[in-house]
N, C-alpha and C positions, 0 to 999 in steps of 0.2 A: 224377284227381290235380289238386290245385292249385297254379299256375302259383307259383314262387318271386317275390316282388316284386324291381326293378332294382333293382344295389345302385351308387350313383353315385358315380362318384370326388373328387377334388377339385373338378376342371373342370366336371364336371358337377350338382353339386351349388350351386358356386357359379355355373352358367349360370342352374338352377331359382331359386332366390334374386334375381338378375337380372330373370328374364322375368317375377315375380311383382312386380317393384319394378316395371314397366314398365305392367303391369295397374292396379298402386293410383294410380300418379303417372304424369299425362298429361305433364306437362311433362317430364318426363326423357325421354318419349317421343318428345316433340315435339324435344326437343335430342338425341337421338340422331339422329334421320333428319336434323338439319337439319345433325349432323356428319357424317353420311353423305354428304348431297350436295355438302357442300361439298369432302368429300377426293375424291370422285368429277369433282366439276370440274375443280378445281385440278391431280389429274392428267392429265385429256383436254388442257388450256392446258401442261403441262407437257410430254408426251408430241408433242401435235399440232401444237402453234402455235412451238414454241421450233429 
């Protein structure tokens, strides 16, 4: 039998959409991880040092 393909929801569909923007274009890639770390700091200073 052949397997049904995923059938993706909203979220889902607009993650693939996303992850494919992130493949073509470095720079959103590069701005995401670099909003990544920054809300990742910004909470440990928030969190640890306040």
């Amino acid at each position: 039998m052949i397997p049904k393909p995923l059938e993706l929801n909203a979220i889902g569909s607009g993650a693939a959409q996303w992850w494919e923007t992130m493949d073509r274009r470095p720079i959103v890639r590069l701005m995401f991880v670099g909003a990544l770390i920054l809300t990742i700091a910004v909470s440990v200073w928030f969190f640890l040092l306040d």
